[in-house]
KETITOR-423385 format. One record per atom (N, C-alpha, C): residue in three letters; x, y, z. Coordinates in steps of 0.001 Angstrom, whole numbers, padded with zeros to 6 digits, always signed. Layout:
ALAXYZ/...
! end
This chain:
UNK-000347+020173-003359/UNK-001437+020320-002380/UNK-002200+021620-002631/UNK-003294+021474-002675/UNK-003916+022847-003000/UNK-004637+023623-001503/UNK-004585+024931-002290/UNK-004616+026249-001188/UNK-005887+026176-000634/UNK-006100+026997+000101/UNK-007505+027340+000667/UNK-007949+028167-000757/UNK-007613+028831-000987/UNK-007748+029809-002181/UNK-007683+028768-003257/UNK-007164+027780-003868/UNK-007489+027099-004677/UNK-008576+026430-004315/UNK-008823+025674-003420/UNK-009879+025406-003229/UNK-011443+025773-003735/UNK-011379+027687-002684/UNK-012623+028265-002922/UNK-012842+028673-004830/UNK-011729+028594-005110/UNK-012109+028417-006854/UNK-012382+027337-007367/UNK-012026+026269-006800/UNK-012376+024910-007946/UNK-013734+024590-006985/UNK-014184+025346-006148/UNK-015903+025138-006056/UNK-016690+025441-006736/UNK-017406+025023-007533/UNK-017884+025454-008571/UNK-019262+025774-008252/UNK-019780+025180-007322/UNK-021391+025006-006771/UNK-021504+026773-005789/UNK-020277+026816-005074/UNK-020305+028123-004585/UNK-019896+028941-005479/UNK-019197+028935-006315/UNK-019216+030057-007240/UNK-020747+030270-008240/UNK-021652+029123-008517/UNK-022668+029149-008949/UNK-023509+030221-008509/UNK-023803+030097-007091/UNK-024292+030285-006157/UNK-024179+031619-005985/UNK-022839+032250-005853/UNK-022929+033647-005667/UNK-022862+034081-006828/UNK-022938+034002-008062/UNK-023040+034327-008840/UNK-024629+034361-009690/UNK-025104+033703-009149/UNK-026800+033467-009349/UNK-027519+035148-008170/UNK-026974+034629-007267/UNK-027182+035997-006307/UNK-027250+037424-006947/UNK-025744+037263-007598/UNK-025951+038652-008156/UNK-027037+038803-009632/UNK-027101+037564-010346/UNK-027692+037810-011461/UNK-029139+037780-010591/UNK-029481+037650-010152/UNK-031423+037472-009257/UNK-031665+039012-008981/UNK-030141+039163-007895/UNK-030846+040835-007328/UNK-030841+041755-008327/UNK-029789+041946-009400/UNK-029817+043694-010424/UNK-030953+042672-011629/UNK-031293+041635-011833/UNK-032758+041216-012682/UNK-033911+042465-011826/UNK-033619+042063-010346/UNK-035034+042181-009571/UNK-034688+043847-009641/UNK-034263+044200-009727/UNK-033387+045837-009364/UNK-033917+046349-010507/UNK-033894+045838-011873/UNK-034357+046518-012774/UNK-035488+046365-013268/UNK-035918+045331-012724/UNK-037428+045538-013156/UNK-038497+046168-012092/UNK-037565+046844-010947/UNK-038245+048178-010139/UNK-037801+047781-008701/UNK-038066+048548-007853/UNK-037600+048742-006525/UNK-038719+048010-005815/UNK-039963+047820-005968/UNK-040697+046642-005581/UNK-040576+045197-005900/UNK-039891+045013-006946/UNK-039748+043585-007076/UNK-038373+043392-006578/UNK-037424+044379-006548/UNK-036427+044400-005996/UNK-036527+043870-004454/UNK-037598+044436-003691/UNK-037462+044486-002356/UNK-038332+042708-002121/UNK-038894+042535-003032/UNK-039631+041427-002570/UNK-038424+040310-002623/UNK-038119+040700-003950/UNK-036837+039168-003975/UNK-036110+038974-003169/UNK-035137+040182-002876/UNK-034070+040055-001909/UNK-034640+039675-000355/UNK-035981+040141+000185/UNK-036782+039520+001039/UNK-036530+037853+001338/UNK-037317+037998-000026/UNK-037386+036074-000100/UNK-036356+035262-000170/UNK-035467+036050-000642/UNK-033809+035436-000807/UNK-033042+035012+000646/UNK-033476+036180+001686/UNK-032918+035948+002533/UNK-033038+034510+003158/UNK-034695+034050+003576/UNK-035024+032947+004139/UNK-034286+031689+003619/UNK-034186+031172+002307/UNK-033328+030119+002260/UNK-032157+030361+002814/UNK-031350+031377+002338/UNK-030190+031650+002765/UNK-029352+031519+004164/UNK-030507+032328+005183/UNK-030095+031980+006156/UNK-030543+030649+006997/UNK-031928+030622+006174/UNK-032269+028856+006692/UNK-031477+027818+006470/UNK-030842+028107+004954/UNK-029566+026579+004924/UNK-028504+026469+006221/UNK-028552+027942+006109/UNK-027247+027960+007269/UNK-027192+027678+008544/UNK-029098+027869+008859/UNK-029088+027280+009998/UNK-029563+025789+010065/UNK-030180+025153+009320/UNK-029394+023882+009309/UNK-028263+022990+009376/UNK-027234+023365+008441/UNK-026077+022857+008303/UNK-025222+023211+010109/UNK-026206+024438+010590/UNK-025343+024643+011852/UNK-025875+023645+012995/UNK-027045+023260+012812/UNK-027893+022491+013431/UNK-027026+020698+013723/UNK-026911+020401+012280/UNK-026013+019492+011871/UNK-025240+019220+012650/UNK-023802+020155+012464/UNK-022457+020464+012953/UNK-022472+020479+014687/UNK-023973+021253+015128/UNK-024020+021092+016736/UNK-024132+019832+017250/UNK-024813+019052+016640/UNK-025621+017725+017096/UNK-024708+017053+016949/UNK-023469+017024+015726/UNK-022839+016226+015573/UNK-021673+016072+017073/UNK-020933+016853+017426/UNK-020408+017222+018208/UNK-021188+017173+019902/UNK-022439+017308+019641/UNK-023447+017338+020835/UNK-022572+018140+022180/UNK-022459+019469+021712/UNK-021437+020503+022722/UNK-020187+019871+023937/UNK-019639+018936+023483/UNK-018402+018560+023526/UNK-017538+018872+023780/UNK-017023+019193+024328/UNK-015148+020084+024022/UNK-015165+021435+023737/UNK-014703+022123+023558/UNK-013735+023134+022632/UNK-014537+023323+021048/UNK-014485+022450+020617/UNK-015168+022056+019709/UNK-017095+022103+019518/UNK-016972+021581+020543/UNK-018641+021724+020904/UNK-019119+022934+021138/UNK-018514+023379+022621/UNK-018874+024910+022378/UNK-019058+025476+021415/UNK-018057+025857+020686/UNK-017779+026495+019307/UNK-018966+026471+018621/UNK-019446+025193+018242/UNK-020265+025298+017601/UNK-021681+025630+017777/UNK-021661+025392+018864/UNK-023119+026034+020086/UNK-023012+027276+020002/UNK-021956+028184+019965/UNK-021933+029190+019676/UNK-022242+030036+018407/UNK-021807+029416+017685/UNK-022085+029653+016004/UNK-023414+029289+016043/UNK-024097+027919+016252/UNK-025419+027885+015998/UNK-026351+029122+016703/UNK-026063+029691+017871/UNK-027075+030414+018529/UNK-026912+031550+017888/UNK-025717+032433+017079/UNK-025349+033446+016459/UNK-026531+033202+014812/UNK-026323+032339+014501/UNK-027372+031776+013313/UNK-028860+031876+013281/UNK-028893+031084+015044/UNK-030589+031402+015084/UNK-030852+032808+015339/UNK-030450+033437+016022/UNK-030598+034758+016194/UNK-030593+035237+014591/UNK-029913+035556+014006/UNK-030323+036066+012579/UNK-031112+035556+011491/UNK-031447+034094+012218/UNK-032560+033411+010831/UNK-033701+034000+011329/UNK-033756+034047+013061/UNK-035248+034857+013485/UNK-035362+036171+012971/UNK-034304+036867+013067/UNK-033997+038484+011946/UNK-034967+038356+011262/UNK-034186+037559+010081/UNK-034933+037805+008812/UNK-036112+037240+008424/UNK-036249+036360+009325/UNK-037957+036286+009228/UNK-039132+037373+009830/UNK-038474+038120+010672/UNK-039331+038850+011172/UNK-039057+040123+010748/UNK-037900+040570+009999/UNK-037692+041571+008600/UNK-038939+040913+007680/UNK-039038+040582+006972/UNK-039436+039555+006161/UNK-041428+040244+006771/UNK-041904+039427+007449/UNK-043200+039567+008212/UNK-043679+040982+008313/UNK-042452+041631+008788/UNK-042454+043445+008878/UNK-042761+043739+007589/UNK-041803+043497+006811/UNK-041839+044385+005514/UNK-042959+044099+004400/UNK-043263+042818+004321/UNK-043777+042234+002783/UNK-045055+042169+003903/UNK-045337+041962+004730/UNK-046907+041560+005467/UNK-047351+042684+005797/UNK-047081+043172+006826/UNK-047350+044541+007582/UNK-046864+045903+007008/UNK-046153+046246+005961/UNK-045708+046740+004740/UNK-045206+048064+006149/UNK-044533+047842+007040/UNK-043979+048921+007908/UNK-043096+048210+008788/UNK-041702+049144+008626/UNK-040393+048982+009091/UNK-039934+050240+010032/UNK-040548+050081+010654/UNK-039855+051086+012399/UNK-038876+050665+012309/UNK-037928+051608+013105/UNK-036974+051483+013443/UNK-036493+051984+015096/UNK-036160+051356+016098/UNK-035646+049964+015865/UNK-036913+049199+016064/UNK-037024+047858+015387/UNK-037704+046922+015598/UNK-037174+045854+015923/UNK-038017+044625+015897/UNK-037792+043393+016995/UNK-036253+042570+016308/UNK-036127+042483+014657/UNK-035112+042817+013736/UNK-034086+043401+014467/UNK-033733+044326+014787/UNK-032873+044991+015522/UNK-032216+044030+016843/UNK-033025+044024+017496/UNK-032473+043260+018813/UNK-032158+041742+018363/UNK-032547+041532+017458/UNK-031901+039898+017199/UNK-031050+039638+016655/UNK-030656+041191+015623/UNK-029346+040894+014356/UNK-028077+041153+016273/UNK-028379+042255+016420/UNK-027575+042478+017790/UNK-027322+041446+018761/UNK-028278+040735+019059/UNK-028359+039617+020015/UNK-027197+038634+019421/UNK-027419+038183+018436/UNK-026400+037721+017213/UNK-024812+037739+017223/UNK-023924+038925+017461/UNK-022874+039276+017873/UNK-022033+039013+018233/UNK-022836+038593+020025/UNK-021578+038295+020961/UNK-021126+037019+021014/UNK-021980+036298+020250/UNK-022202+035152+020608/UNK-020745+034416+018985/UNK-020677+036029+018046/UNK-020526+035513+017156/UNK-019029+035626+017569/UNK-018980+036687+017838/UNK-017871+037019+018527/UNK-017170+036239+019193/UNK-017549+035442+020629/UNK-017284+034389+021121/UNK-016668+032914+019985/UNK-017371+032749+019669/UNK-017482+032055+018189/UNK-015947+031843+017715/UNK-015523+033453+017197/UNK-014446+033558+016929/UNK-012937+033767+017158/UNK-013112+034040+018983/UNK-011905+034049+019848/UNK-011743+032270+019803/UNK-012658+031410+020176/UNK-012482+029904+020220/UNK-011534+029661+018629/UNK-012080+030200+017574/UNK-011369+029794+016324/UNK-009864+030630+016206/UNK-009762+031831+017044/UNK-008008+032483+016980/UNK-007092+030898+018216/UNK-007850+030753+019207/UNK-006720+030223+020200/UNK-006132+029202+019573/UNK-006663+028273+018900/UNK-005314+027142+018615/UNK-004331+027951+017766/UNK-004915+029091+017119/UNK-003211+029780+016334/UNK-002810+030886+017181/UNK-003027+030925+018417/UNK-002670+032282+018677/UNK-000543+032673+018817/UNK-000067+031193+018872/UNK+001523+031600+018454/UNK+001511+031593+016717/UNK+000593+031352+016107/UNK+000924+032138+014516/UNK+000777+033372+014670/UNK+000479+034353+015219/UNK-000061+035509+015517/UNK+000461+036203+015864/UNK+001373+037020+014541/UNK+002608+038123+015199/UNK+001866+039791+015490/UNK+003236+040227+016355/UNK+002212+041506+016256/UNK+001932+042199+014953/UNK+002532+042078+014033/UNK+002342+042954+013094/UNK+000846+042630+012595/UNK+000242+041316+012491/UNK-000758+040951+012717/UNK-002028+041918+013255/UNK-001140+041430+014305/UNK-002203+042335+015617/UNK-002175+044175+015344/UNK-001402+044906+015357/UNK-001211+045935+014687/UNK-002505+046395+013011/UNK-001771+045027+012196/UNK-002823+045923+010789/UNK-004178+045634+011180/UNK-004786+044414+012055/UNK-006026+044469+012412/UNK-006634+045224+012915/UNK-005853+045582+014221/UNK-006078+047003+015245/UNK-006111+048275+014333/UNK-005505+048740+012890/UNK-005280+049697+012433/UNK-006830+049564+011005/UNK-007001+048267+010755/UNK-007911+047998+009955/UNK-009549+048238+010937/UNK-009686+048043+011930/UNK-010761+048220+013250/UNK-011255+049786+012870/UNK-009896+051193+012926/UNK-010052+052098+013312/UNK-010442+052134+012184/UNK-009907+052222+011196/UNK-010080+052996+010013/UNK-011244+052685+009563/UNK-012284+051544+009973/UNK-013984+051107+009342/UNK-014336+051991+010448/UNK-014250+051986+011866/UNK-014302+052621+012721/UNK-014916+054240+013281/UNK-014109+054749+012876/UNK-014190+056117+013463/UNK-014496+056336+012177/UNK-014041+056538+010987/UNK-015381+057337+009624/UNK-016819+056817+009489/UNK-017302+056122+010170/UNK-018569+055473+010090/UNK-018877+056065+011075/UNK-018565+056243+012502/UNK-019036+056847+013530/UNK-019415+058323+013232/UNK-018274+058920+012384/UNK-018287+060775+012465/UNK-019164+060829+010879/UNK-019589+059476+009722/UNK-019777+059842+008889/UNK-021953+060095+009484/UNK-022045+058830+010120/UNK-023181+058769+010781/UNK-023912+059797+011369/UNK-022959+060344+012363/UNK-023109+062066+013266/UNK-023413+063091+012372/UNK-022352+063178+011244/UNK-022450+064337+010576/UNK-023390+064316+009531/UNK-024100+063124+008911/UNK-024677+063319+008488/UNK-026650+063449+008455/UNK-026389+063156+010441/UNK-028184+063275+010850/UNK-027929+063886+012014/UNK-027148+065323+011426/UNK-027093+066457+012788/UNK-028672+066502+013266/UNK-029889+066373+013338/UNK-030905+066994+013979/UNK-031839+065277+014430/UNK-030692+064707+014778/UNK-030827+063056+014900/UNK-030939+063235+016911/UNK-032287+062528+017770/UNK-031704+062432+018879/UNK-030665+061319+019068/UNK-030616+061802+020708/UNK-029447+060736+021359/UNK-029855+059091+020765/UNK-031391+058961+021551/UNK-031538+057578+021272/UNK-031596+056910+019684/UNK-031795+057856+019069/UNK-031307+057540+017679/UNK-029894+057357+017239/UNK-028969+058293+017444/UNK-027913+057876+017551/UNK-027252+056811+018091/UNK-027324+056649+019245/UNK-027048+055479+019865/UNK-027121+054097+019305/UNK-028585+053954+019126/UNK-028740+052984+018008/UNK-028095+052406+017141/UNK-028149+053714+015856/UNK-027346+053369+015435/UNK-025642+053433+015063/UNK-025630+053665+016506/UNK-024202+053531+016581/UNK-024007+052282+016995/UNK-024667+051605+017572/UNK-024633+050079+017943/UNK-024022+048914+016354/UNK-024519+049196+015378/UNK-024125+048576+014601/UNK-022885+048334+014077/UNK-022255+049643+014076/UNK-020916+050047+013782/UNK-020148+049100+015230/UNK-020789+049444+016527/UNK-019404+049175+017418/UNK-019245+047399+017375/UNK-020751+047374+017060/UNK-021159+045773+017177/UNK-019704+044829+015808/UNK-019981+046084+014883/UNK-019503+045216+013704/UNK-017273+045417+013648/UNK-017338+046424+014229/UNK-015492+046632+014940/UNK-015194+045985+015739/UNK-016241+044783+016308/UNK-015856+044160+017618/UNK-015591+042716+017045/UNK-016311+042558+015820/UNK-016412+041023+015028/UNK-014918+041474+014020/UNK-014999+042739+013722/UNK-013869+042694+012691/UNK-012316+042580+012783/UNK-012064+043134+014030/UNK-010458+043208+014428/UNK-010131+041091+014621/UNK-011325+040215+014557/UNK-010708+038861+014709/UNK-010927+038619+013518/UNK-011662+039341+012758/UNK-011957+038681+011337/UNK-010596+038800+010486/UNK-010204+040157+010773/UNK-008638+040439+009550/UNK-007682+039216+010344/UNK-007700+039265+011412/UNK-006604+038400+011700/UNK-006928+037197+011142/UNK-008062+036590+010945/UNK-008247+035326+010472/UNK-007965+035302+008579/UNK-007996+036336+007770/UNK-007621+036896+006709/UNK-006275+036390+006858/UNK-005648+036966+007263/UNK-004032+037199+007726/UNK-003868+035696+007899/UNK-004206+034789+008774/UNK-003642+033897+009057/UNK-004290+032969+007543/UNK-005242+032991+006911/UNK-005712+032581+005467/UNK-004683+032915+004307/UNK-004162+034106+004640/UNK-003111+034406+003278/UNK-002038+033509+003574/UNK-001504+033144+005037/UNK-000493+032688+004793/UNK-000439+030952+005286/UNK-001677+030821+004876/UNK-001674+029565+004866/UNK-002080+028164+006124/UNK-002938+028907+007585/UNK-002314+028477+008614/UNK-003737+027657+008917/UNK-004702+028467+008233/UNK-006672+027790+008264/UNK-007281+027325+007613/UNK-008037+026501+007913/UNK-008875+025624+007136/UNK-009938+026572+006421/UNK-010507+025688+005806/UNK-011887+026546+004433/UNK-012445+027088+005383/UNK-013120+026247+006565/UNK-014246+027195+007766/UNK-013864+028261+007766/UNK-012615+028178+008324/UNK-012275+029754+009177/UNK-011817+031059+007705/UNK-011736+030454+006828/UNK-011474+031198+005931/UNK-012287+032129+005037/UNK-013704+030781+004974/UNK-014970+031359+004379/UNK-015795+032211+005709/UNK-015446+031828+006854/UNK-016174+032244+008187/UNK-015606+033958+008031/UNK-014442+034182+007825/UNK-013886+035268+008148/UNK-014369+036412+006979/UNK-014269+036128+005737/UNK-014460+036959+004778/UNK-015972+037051+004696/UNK-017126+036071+004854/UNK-018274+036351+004876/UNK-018525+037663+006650/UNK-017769+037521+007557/UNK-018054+038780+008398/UNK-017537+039857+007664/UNK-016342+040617+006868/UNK-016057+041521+006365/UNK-016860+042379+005200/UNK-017826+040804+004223/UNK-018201+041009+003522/UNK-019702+041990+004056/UNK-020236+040969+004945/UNK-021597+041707+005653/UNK-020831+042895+006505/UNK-020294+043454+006614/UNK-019337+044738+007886/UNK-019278+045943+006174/UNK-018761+045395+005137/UNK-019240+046054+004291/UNK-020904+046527+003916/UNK-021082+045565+003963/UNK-022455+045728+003511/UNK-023102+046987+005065/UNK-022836+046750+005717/UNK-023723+047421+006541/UNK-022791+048879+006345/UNK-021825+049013+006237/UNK-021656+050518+005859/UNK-021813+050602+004772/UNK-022032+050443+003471/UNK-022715+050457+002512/UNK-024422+050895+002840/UNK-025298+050433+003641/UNK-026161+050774+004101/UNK-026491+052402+005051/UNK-025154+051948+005658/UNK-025420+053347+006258/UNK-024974+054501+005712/UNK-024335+054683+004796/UNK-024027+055794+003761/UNK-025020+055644+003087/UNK-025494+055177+002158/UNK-027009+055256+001423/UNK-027967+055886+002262/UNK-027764+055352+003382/UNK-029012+056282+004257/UNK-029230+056972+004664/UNK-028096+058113+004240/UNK-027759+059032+005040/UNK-028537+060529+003338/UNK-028681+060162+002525/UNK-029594+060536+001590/UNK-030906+059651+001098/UNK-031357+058700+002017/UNK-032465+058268+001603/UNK-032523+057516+000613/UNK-031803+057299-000129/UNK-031422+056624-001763/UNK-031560+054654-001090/UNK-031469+053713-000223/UNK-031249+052934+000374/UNK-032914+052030+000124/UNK-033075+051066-000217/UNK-034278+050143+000181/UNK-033777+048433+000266/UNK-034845+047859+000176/UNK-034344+046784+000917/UNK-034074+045545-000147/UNK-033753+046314-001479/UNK-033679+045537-002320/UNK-032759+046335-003620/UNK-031787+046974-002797/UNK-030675+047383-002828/UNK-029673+046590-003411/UNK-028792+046877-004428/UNK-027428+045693-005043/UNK-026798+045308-003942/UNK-026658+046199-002617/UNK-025968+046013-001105/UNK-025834+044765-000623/UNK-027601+044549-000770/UNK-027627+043436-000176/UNK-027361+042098-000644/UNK-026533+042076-002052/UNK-025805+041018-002909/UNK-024711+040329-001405/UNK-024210+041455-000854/UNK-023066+041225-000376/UNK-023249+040524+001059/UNK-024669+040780+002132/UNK-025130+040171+003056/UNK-025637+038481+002443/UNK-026070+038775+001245/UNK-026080+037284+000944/UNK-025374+036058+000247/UNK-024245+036790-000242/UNK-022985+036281-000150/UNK-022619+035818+000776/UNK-022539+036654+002058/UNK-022230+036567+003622/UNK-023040+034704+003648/UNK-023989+034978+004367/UNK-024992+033619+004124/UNK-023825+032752+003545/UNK-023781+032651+002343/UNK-023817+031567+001270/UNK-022359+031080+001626/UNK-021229+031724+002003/UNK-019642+031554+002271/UNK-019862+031265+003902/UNK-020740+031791+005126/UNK-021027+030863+006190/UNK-021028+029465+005847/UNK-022283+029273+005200/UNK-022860+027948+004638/UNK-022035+026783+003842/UNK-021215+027755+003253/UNK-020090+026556+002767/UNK-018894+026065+003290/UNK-018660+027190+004521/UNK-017707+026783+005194/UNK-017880+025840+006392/UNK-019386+025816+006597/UNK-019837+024912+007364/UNK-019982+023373+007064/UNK-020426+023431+005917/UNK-020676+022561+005183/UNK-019309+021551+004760/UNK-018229+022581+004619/UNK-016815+021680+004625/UNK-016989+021254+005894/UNK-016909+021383+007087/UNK-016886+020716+008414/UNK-017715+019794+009095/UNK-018961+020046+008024/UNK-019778+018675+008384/UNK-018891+017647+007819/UNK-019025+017848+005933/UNK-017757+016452+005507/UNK-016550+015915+006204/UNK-016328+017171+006696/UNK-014775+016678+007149/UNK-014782+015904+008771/UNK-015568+016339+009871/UNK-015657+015852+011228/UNK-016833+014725+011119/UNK-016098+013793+010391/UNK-017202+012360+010152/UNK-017558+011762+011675/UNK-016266+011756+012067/UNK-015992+011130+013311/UNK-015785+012232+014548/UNK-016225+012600+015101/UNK-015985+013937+016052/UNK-014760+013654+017229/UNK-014861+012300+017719/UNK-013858+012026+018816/UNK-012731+011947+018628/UNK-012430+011805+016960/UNK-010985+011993+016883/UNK-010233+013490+016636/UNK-011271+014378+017055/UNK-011045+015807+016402/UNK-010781+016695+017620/UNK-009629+017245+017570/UNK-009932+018453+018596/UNK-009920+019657+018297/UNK-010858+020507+018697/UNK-010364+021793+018103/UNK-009204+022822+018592/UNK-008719+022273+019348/UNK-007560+022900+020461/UNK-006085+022789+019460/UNK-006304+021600+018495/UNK-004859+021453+017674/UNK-004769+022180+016269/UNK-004046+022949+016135/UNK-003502+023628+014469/UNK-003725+022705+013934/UNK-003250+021265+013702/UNK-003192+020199+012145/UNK-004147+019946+012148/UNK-005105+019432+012973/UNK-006591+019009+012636/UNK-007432+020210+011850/UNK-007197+021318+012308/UNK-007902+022494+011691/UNK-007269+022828+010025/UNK-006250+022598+009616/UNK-005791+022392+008322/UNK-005804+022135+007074/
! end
């Protein structure tokens, strides 16, 4: 029987895929920081547009249902909120060639969150007796440690920064420790075997973008940072491992009424 991890290797279409990603952005990277910024721009919109389709899909299919339904009402509204992001990143940057900060971008990647968040307590409860403390412990210990050096690296490095600037962007960081302490656990319960592809590709595409955004915020802390950055290989990775993990769950919930999401074996 093969692994979740065997699996995500004998995909060959997703390994295509992120691997095209990276060969597009350091092409666009080296042939200058303007073509850089345009591609990765344009990259985003399919990216997150597939995803919000396939989430579109997965809602309707289910038509908010159960346990199940929710869930996915949830995930879809976490989706639209960031496909509106990046279109209106997108409009900001390449149209109006000016990126304030915060802009309308801002309140939607944020808006995004809780919802994703939510999202992902529905996907811990059917395992929550797989879920030892030690579990709970390296997650809680994995939280701090992205945690508090991002907070003091942030401070210390825009001492003559106001409050409301700070604040700000401190929002990203708390936003992204609040998605991450369920994400390792869903890692954890992936190594040892207990989740399906969704929750597996669901989990590592949040860690991957939680990287990426401190990756961002250290770059920016010397100005060196644009929007067509190798960084953002890793937010669109994010995308592309959403999208496929979704995409297993369209194939797989042909029939929705025989599915619950409340049971471990169905999720398997």
């Amino acid at each position: 029987m093969q692994t979740n991890l065997d699996e995500i290797k004998s995909n060959k279409f997703l390994l295509f895929c992120l691997l095209a990603v990276v060969f597009v952005v350091i092409v666009s990277n080296l042939a200058g920081s303007q073509a850089a910024t345009v591609t990765t721009d344009l990259l985003y919109v399919p990216a997150s547009g597939g995803l919000l389709v396939l989430s579109i899909i997965i809602a309707i299919r289910f038509k908010g249902k159960g346990e199940t339904g929710r869930a996915y009402l949830l995930f879809l509204t976490f989706v639209s909120f960031w496909f509106a992001g990046e279109v209106v990143w997108l409009r900001a940057e390449l149209v109006f060639h000016l990126v304030p900060f915060p802009i309308e971008t801002d309140w939607l990647y944020l808006a995004g969150y809780p919802f994703l968040f939510a999202f992902m307590i529905y996907y811990l409860k059917p395992f929550r007796i797989a879920i030892s403390k030690k579990m709970i412990w390296n997650s809680s210990l994995a939280t701090m440690i992205f945690f508090v050096p991002t907070i003091y690296a942030m401070y210390s490095y825009n001492p003559t920064a106001n409050l409301s600037e700070i604040l700000w962007a401190a929002l990203y960081p708390l936003s992204d420790a609040m998605i991450l302490f369920p994400a390792v656990l869903g890692v954890a319960l992936f190594l040892n075997g207990k989740v399906s592809l969704l929750w597996s590709l669901c989990c590592i595409a949040i860690i991957l973008n939680i990287i990426a955004d401190s990756g961002f915020l250290f770059l920016d802390t010397d100005n060196s940072v644009h929007s067509g950055n190798p960084v953002n290989i890793l937010y669109l990775w994010a995308y592309i491992l959403f999208a496929s993990g979704i995409y297993s769950q369209v194939k797989l919930f042909t029939i929705p009424k025989k599915k619950s999401f409340g049971k471990v074996d169905d999720l398997k």
